[in-house]
C-alpha positions as CSV (number, residue, x, y, z in Angstrom):
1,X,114.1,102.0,107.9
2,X,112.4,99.3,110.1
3,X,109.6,100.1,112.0
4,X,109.3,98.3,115.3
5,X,106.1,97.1,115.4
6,X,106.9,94.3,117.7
7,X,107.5,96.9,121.0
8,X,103.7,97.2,120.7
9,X,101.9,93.9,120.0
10,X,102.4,94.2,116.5
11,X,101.2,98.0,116.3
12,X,102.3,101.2,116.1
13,X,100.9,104.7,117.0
14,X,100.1,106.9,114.2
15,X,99.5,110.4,115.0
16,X,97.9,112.3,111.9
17,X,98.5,116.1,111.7
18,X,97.2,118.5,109.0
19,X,100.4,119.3,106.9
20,X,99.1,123.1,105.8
21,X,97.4,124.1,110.1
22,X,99.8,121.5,112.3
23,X,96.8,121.0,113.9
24,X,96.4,117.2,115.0
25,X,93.8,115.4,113.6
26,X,93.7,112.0,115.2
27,X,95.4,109.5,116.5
28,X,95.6,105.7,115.5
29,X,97.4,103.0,115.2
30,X,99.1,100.6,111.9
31,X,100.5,97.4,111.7
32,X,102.8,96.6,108.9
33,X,100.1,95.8,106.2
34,X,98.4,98.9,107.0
35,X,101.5,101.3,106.9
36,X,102.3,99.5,103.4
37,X,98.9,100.3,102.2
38,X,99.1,103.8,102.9
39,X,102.3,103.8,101.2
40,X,100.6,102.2,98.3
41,X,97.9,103.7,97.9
42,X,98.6,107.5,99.2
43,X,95.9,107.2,101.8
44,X,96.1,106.8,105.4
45,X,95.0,103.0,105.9
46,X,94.7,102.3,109.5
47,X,94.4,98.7,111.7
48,X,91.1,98.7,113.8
49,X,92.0,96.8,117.2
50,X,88.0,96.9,118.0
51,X,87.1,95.3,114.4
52,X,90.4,93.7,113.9
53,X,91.0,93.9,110.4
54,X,92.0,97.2,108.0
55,X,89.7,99.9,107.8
56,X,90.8,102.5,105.1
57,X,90.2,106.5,106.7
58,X,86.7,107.8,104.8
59,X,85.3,104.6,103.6
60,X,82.1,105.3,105.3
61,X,82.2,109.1,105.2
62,X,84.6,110.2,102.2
63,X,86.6,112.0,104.6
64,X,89.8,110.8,103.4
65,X,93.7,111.7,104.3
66,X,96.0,112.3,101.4
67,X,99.6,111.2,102.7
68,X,101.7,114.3,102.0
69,X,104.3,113.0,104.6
70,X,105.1,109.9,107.0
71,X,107.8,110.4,109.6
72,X,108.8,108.1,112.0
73,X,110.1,108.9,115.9
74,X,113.8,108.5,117.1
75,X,112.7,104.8,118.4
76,X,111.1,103.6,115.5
77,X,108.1,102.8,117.2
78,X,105.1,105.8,116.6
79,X,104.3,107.6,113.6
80,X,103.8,111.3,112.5
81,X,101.4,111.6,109.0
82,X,101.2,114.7,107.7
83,X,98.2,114.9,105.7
84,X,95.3,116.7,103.7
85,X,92.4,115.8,105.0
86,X,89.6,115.8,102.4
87,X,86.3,116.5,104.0
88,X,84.8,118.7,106.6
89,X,86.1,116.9,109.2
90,X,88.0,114.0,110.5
91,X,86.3,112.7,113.6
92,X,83.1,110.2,113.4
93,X,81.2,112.9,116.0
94,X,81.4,115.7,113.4
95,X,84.5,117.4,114.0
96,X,87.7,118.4,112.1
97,X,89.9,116.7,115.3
98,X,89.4,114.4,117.1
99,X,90.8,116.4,120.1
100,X,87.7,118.9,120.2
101,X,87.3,118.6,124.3
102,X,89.9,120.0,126.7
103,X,90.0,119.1,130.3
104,X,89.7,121.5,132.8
105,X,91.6,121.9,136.3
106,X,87.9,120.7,137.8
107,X,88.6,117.4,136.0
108,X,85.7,117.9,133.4
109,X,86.0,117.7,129.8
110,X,84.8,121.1,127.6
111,X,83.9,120.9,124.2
112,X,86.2,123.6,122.4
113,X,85.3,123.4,118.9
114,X,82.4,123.6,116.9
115,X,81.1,120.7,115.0
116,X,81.8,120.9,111.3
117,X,79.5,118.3,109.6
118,X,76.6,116.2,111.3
119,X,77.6,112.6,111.9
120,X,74.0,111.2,111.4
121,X,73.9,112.7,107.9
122,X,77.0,110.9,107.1
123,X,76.9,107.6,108.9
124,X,73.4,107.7,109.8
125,X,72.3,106.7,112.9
126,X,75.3,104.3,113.6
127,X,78.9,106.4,114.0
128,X,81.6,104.2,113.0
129,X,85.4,104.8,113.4
């Protein structure tokens, strides 16, 4: 199957869901090298547009996300990974998802999760992504 990376500048949405919950994790995004890492190497392997270049998922933290599954969408543009995520959580502000705040009808956002592990402890007192 060909991924069509070209419909989006070269990248492709990856949305990362726990395999065992269904929760979703996170979302990012792969080019081709990075989707052929994760392939490779059985860990999800992202592109960072802010740092441009490959950042592998827990290479600061340890968090890591074991590939149990990679599907791809009916264009062939986005991305589902099913995963085990390794760690306490998967988001760099201490949380298992990174969807922890839900907008009310006011407009505001409400956190809706508790954190599961304290950011500075991990990354100190830089987060990364």
């Amino acid at each position: 199957m060909t991924i069509d990376f070209q419909k989006g500048g070269g990248l492709v949405p990856a949305i990362i869901q726990d395999e065992r919950s269904g929760d979703v994790l996170m979302l990012g995004f792969m080019n081709a090298e990075s989707l052929s890492e994760t392939q490779r190497c059985g860990e999800v392997v992202f592109f960072s547009r802010s740092r441009n270049k490959l950042w592998k998922k827990g290479e600061s933290s340890g968090h890591v996300l074991r590939v149990r599954e990679i599907r791809v969408d009916c264009d062939a543009d986005a991305l589902l990974v099913r995963v085990e995520a390794v760690g306490p959580g998967v988001c760099h502000e201490g949380y298992r998802s990174c969807f922890f705040r839900a907008i009310e009808s006011s407009g505001d956002a409400k956190v809706i999760a508790e954190r599961t592990y304290s950011p500075e402890a991990v990354y100190g007192s830089e987060k990364r992504r």
